[in-house]
PQR file with spaces between the fields and no chain letter, atoms N, CA, C, O and H, PARSE charges and radii, in Angstrom:
ATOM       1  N    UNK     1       0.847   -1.182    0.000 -0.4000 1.5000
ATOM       2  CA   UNK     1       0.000    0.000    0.000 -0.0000 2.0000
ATOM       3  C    UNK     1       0.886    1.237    0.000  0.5500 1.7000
ATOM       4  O    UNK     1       1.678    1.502    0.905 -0.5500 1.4000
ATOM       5  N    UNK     2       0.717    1.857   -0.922 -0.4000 1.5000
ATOM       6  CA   UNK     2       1.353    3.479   -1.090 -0.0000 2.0000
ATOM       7  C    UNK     2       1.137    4.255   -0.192  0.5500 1.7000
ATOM       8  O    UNK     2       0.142    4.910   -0.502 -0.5500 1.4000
ATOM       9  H    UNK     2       0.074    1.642   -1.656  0.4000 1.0000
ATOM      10  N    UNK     3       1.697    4.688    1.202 -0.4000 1.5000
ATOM      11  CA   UNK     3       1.569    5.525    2.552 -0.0000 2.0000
ATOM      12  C    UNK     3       0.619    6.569    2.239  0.5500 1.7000
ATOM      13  O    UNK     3      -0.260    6.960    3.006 -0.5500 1.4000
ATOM      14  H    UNK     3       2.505    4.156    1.454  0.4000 1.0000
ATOM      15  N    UNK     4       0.832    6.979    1.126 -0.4000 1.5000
ATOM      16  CA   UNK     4       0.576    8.637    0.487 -0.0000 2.0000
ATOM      17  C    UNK     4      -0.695    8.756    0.088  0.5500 1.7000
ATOM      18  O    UNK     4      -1.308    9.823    0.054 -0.5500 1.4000
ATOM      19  H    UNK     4       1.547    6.661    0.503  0.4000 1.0000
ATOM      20  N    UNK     5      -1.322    7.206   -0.361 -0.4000 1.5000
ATOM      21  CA   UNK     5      -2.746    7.231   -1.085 -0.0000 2.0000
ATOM      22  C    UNK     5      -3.485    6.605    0.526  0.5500 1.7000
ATOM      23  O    UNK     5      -4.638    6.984    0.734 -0.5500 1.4000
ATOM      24  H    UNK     5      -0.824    6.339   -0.333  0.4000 1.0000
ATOM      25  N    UNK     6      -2.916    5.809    1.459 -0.4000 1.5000
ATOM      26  CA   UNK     6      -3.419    5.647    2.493 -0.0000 2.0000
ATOM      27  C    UNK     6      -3.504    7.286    3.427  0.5500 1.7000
ATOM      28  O    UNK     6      -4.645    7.705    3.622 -0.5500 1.4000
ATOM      29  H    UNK     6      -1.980    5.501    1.289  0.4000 1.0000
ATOM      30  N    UNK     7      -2.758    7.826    3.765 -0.4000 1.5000
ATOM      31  CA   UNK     7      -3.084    8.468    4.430 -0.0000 2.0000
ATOM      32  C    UNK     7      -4.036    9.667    3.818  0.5500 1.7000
ATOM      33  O    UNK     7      -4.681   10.413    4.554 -0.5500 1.4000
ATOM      34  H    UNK     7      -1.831    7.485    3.606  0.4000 1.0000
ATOM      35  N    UNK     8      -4.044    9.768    2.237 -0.4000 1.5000
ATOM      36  CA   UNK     8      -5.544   10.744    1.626 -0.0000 2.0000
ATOM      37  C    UNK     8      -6.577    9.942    1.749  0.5500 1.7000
ATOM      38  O    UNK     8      -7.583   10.612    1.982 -0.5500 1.4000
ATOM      39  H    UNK     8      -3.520    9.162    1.639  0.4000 1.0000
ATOM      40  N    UNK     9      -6.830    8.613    1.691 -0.4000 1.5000
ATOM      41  CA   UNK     9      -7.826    7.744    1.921 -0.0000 2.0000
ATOM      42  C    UNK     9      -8.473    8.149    3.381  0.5500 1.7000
ATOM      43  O    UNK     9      -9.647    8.506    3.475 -0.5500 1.4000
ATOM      44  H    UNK     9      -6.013    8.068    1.502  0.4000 1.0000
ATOM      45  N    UNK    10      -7.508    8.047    4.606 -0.4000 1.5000
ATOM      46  CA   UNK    10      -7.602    8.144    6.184 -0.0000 2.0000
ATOM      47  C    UNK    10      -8.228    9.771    6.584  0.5500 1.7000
ATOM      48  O    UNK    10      -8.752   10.011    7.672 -0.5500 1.4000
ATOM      49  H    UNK    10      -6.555    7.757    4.529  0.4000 1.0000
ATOM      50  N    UNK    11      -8.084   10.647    5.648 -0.4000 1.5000
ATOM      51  CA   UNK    11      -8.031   11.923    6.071 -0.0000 2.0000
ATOM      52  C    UNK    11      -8.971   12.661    4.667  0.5500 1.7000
ATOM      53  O    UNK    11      -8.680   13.813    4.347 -0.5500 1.4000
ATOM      54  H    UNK    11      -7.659   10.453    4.764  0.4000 1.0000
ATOM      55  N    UNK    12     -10.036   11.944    3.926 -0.4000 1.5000
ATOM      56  CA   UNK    12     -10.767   12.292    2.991 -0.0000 2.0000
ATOM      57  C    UNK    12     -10.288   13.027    2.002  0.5500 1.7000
ATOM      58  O    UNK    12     -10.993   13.911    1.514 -0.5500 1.4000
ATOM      59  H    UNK    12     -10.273   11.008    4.186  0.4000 1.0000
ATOM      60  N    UNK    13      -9.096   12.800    1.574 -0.4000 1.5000
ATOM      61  CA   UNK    13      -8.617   13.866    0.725 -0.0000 2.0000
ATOM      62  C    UNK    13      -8.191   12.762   -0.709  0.5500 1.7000
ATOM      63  O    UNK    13      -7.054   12.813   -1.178 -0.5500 1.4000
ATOM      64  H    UNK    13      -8.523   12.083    1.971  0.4000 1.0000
ATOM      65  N    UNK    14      -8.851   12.168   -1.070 -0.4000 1.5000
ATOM      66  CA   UNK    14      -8.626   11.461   -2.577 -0.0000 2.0000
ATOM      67  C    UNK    14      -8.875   11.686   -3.692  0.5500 1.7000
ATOM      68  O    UNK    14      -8.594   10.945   -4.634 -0.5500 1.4000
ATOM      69  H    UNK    14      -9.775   12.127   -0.689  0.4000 1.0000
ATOM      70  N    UNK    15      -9.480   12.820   -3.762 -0.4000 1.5000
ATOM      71  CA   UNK    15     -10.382   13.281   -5.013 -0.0000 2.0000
ATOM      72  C    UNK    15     -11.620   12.836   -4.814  0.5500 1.7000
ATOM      73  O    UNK    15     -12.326   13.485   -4.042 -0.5500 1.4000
ATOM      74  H    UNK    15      -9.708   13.423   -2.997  0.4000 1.0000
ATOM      75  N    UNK    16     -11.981   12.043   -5.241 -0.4000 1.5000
ATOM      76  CA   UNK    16     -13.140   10.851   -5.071 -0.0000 2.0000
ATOM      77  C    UNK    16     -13.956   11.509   -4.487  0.5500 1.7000
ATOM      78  O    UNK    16     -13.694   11.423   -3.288 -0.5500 1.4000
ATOM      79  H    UNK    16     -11.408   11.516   -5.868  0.4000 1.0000
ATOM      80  N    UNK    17     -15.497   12.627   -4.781 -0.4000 1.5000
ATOM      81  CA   UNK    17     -16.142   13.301   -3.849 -0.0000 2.0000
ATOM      82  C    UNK    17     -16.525   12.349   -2.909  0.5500 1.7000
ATOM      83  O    UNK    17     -16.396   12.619   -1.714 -0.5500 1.4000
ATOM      84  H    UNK    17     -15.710   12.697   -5.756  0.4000 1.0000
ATOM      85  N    UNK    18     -16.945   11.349   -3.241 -0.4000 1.5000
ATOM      86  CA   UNK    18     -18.245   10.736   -2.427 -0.0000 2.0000
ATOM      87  C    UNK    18     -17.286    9.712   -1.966  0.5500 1.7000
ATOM      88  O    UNK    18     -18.014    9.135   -1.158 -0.5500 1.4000
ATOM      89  H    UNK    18     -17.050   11.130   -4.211  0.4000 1.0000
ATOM      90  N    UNK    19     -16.323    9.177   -1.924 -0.4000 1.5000
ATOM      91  CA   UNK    19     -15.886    9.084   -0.743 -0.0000 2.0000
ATOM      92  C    UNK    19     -14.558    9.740    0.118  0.5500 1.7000
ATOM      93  O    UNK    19     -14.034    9.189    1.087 -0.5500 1.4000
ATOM      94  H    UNK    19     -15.732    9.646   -2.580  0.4000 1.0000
ATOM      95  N    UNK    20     -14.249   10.714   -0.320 -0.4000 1.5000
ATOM      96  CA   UNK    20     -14.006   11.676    0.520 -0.0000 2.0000
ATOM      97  C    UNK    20     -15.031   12.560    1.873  0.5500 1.7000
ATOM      98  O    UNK    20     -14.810   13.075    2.969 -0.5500 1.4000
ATOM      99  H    UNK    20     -14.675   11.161   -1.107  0.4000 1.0000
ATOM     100  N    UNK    21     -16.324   12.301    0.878 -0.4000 1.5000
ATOM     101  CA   UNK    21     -17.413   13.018    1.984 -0.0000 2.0000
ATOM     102  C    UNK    21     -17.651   11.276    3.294  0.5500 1.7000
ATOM     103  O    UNK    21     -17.899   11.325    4.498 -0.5500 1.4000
ATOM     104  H    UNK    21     -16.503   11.883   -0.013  0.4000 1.0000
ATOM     105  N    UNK    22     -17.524   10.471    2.746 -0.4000 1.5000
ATOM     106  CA   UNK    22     -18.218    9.118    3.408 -0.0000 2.0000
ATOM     107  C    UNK    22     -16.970    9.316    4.682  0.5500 1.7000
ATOM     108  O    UNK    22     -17.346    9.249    5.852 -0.5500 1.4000
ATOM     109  H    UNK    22     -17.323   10.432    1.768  0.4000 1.0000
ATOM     110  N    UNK    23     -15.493    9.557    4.371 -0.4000 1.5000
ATOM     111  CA   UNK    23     -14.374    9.447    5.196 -0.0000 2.0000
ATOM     112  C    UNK    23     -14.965   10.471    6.128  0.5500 1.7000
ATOM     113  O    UNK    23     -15.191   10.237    7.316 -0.5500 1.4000
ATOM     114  H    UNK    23     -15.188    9.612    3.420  0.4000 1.0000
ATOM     115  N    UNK    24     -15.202   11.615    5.530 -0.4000 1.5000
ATOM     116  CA   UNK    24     -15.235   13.377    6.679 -0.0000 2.0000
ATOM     117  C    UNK    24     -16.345   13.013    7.582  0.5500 1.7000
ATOM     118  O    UNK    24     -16.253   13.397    8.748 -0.5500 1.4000
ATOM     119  H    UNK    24     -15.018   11.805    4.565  0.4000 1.0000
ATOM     120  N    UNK    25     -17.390   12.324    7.220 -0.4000 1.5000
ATOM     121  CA   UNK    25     -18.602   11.463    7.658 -0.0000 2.0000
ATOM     122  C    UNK    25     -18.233   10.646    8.874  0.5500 1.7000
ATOM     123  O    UNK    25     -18.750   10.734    9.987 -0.5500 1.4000
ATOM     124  H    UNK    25     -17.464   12.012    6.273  0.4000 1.0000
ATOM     125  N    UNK    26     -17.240    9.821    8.484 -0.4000 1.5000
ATOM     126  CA   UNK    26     -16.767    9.014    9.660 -0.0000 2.0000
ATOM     127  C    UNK    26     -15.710   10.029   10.823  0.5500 1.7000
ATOM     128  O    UNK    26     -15.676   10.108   12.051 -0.5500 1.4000
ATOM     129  H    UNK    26     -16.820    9.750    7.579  0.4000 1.0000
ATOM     130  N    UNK    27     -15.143   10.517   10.014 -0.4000 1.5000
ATOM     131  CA   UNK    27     -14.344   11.347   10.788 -0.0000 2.0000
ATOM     132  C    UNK    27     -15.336   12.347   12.137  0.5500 1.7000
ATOM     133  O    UNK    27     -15.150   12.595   13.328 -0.5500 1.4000
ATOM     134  H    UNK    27     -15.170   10.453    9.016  0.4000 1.0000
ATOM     135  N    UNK    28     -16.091   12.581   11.417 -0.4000 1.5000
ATOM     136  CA   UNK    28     -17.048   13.905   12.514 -0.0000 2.0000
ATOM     137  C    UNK    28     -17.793   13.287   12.986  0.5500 1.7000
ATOM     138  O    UNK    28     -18.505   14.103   13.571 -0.5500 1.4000
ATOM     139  H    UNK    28     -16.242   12.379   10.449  0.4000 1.0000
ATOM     140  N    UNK    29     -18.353   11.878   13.252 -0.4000 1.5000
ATOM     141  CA   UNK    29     -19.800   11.217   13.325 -0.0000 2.0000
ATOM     142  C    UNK    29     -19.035   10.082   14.226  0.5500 1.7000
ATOM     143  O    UNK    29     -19.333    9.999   15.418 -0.5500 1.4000
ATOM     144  H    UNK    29     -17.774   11.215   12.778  0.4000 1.0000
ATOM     145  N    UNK    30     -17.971    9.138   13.617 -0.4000 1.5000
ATOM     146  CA   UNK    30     -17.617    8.485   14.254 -0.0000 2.0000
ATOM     147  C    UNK    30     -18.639    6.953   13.904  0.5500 1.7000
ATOM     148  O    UNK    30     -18.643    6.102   14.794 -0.5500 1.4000
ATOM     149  H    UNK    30     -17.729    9.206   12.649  0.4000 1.0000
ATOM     150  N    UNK    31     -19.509    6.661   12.539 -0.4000 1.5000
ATOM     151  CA   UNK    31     -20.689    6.486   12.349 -0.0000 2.0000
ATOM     152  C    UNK    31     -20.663    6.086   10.886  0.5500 1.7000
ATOM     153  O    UNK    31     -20.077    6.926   10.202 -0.5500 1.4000
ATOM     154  H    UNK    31     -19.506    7.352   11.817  0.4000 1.0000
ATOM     155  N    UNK    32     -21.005    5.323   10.389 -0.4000 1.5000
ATOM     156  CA   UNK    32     -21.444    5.129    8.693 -0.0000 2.0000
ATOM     157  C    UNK    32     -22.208    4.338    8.802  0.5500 1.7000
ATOM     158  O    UNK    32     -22.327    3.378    9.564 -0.5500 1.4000
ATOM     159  H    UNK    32     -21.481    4.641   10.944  0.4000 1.0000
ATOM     160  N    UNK    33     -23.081    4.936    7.589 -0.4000 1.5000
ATOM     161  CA   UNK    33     -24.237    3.595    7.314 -0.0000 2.0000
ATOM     162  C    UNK    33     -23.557    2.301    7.064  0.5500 1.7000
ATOM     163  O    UNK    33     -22.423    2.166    7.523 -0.5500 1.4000
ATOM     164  H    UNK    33     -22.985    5.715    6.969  0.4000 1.0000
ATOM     165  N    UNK    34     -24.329    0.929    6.116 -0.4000 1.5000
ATOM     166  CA   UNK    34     -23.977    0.383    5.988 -0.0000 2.0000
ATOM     167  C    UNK    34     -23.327    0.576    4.102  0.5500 1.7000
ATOM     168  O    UNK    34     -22.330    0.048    3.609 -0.5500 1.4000
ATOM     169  H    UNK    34     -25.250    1.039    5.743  0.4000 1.0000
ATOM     170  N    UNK    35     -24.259    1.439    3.488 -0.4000 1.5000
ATOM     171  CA   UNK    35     -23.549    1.762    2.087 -0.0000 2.0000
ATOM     172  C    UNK    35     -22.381    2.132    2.241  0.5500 1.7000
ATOM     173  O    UNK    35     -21.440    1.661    1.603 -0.5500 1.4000
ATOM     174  H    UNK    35     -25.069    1.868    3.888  0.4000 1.0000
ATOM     175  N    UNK    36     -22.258    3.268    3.345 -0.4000 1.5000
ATOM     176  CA   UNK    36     -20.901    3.877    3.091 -0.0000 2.0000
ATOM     177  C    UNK    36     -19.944    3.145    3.450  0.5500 1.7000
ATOM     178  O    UNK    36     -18.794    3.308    3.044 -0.5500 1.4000
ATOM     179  H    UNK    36     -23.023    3.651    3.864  0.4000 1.0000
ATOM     180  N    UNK    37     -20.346    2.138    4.357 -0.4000 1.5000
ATOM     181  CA   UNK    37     -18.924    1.456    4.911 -0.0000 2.0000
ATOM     182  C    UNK    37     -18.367    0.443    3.686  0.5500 1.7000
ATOM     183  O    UNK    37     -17.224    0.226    3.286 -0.5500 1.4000
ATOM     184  H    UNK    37     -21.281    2.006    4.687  0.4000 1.0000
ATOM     185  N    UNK    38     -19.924   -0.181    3.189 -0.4000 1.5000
ATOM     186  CA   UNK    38     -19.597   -0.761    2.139 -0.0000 2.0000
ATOM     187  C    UNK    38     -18.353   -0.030    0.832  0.5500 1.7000
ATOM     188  O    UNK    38     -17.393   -0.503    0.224 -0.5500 1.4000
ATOM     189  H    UNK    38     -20.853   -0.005    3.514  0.4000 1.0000
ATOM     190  N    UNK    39     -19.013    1.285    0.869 -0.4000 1.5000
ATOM     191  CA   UNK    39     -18.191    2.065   -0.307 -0.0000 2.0000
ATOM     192  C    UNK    39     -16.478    2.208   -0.131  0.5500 1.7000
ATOM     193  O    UNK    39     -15.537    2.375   -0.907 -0.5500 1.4000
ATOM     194  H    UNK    39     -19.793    1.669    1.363  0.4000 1.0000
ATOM     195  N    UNK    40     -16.604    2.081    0.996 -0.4000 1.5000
ATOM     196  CA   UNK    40     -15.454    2.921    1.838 -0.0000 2.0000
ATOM     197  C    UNK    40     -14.269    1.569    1.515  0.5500 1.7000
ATOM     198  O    UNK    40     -13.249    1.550    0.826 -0.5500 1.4000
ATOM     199  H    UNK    40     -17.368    1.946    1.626  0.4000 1.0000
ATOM     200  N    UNK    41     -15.047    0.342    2.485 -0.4000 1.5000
ATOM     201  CA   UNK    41     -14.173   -0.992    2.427 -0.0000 2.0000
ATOM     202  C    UNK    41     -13.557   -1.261    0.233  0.5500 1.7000
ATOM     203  O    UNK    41     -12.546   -1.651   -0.351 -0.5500 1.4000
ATOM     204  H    UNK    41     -15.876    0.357    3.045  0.4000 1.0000
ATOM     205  N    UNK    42     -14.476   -0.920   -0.027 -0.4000 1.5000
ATOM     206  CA   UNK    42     -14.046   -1.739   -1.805 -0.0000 2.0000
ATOM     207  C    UNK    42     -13.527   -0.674   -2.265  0.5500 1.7000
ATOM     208  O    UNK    42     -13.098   -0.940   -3.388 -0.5500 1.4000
ATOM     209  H    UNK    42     -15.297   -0.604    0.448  0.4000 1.0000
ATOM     210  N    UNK    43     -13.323    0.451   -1.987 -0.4000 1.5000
ATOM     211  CA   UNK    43     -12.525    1.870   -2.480 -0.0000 2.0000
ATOM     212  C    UNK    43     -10.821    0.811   -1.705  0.5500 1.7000
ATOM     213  O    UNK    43      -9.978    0.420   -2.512 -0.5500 1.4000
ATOM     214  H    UNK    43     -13.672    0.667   -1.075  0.4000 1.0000
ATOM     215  N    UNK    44     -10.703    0.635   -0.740 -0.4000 1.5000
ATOM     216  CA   UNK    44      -9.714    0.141    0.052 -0.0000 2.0000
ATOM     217  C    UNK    44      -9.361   -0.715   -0.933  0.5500 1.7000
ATOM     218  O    UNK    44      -8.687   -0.283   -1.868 -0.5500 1.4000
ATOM     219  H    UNK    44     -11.388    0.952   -0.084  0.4000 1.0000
ATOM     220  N    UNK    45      -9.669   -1.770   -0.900 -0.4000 1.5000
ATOM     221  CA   UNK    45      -9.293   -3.236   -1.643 -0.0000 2.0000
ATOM     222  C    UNK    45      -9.175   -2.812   -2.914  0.5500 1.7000
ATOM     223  O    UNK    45      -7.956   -2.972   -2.970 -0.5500 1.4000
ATOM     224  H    UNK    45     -10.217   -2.120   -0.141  0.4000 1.0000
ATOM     225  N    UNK    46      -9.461   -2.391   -4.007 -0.4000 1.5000
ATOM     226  CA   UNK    46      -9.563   -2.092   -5.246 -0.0000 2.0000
ATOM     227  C    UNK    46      -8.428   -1.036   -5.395  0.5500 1.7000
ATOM     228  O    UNK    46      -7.381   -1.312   -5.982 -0.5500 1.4000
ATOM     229  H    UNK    46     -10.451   -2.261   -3.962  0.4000 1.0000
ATOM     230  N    UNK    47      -8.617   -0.095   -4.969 -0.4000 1.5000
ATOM     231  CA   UNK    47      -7.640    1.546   -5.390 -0.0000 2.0000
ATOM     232  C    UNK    47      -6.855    1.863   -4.592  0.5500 1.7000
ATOM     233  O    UNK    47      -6.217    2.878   -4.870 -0.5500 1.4000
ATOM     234  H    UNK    47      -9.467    0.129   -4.493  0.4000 1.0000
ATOM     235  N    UNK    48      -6.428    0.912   -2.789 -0.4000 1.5000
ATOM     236  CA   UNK    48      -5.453    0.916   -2.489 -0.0000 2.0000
ATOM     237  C    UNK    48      -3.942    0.389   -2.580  0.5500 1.7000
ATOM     238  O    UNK    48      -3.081    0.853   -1.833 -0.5500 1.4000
ATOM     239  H    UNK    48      -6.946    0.087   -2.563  0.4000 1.0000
């Protein structure tokens, strides 16, 4: 895993609106549905 694309992944900053917003989501909420977690986990596995 590339440190650099993990830590924009960790800190919503990937480009990626929607999951950049799903990360800031978790970040302030502490909370995701089950879509977003879904979105969140296969953004990981796939584009990390």
């Amino acid at each position: 895993v590339n440190e650099a694309y993990l830590t924009a992944w960790q800190q919503g900053q990937t480009g990626y609106p929607m999951v950049d917003a799903c990360m800031r989501s978790l970040i302030a909420t502490g909370w995701l549905n089950f879509r977003m977690r879904a979105m969140l986990m296969s953004f990981a596995s796939y584009h990390l």
